[in-house]
C-alpha positions, -999 to 999 in steps of 0.1 A, spaced: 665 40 919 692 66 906 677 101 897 700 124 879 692 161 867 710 181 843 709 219 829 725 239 810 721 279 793 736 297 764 738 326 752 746 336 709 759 367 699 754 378 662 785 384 646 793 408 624 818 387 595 812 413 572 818 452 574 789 472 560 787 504 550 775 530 575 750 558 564 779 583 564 798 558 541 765 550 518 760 589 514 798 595 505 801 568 481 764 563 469 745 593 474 771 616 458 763 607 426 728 600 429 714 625 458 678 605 454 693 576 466 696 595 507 659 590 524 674 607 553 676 584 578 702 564 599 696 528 600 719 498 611 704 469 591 722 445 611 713 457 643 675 466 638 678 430 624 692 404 652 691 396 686 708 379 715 698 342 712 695 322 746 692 280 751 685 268 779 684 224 778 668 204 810 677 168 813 656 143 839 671 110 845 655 80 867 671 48 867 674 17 882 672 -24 884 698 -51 890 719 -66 860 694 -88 848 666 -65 852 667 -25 848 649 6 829 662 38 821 638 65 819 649 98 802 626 133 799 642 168 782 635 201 774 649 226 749 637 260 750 661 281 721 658 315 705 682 326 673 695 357 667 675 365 638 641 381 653 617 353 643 635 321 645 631 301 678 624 264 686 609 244 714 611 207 719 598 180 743 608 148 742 614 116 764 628 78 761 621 50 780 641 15 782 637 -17 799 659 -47 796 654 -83 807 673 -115 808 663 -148 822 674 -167 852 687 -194 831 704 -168 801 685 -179 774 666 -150 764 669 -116 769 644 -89 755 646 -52 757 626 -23 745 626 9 741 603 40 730 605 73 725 577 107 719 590 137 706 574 173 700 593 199 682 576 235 678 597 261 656 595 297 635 614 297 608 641 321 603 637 349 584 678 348 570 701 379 569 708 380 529 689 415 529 714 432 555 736 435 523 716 449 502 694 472 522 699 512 519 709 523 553 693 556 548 658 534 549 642 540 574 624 508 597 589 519 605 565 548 591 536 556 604 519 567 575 520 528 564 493 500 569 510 484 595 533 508 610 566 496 588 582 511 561 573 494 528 601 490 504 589 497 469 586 470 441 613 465 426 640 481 450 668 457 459 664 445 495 639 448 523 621 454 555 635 423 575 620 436 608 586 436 590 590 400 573 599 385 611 570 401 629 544 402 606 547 371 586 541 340 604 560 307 595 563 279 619 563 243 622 551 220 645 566 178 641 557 148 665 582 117 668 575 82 678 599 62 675 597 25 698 621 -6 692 618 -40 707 644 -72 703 642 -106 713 679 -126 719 682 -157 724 715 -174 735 711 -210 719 744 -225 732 730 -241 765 704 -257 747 723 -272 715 759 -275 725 758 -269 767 792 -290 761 808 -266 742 811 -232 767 838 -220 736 812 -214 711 790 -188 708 754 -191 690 730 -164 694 701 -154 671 684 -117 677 654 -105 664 647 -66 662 614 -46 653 615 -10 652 590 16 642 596 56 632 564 80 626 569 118 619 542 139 617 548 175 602 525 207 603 534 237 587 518 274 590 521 307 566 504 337 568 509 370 550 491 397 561 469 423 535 490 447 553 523 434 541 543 452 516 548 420 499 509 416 493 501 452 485 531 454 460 516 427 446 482 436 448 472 406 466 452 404 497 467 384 522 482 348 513 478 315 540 492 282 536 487 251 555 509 214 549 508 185 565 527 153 559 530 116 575 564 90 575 561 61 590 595 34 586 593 1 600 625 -25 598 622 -58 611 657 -76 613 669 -113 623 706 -117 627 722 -152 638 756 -152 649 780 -180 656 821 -181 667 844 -211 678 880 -215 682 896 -248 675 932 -245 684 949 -211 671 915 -211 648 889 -190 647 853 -192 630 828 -168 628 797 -160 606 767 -140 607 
């Protein structure tokens, strides 16, 4: 038996791509003609709203078997976190293979099958770092839930609010499993004929995806109290399930500086 282990971890830095303007800039070019537009504070949107995303991948590997005979068995896992202050994702997953051929070569089978668990929050998305006054400030404590509301109606808003108070995340299972019969028909019709090649394969395969899906807005959310809403949940669910079943036959002889082949 082979074992084999392998790792890796990143790290992402958000990038700034475009130049904002800074509070000092905002109040020279903005504020100057419309002083209510300065709330008196210094906040870098971008900053308050990113982070320094880190990956780190495991990879498990046991192998083994002779060239008739073998199995591959495979186990990973994925633990990632974006640069947005919300979005991460988490996934488990495995795949195992087994392959067989007979003494004589006239079948082979092989199978395969593999689970998969992905858990993720959503990101929350960056178009509100444009938009956003920098003279807003992030939290006030004279608020519900310790953030500063933006009004209804004002252009942009609280990102650092939206990723931790809001909850949206996503759970999906994968099983997918595959199984295929060959069988090499040339020693049992033609064993004269070591030239030609007939062999017919039969493949089943099966794919099933189950998602869940979670969202949850808080009373205390400036969303819901601009609205004059309550608090807002959501739950979804969905099921896929694909099945293909194939049967190929193929066939090849030479006769001279001829060729043949079909499928």
């Amino acid at each position: 038996m082979h074992t084999q282990y392998s790792g890796s971890f990143t790290v992402n830095l958000p990038k700034r791509e475009l130049s904002l303007l800074t509070p000092a800039q905002y109040r020279a070019y903005r504020c100057a003609f419309n002083p209510l537009a300065d709330f008196g504070y210094n906040t870098d949107w971008f900053k308050e709203s990113t982070r320094t995303g880190m990956t780190h991948m495991h990879t498990l590997t046991l192998s083994g078997g002779t060239g008739k005979s073998n199995y591959r068995i495979t186990a990973d896992y994925r633990n990632a976190t974006g640069v947005d202050l919300r979005s991460d994702r988490k996934e488990y997953g495995a795949r195992a293979s087994a392959n067989h051929t007979t003494k004589s070569g006239l079948f082979s089978f092989s199978g395969n099958i593999a689970p998969r668990i992905i858990r993720k929050n959503n990101s929350v998305g960056f178009g509100a770092i444009l938009q956003n006054n920098p003279t807003y400030p992030v939290y006030d404590d004279n608020s519900p839930n310790g953030y500063y509301h933006f009004a209804a109606g004002v252009v942009g808003s609280n990102l650092v609010e939206t990723a931790t108070q809001i909850i949206d995340n996503e759970q999906v299972r994968v099983l997918e499993m595959s199984g295929s019969i060959k069988a090499n028909l040339l020693p049992l019709l033609a064993p004269s004929h070591p030239d030609y090649e007939l062999t017919s394969l039969l493949t089943v395969s099966d794919h099933i995806a189950d998602k869940y899906g979670n969202y949850y807005e808080p009373s205390t959310y400036s969303g819901q109290i601009n609205q004059g809403q309550t608090g807002y949940a959501e739950k979804t669910s969905s099921t896929s399930q694909l099945v293909n079943l194939e049967w190929v036959n193929n066939f090849s002889m030479s006769l001279g500086e001829h060729h043949l082949r079909a499928m």
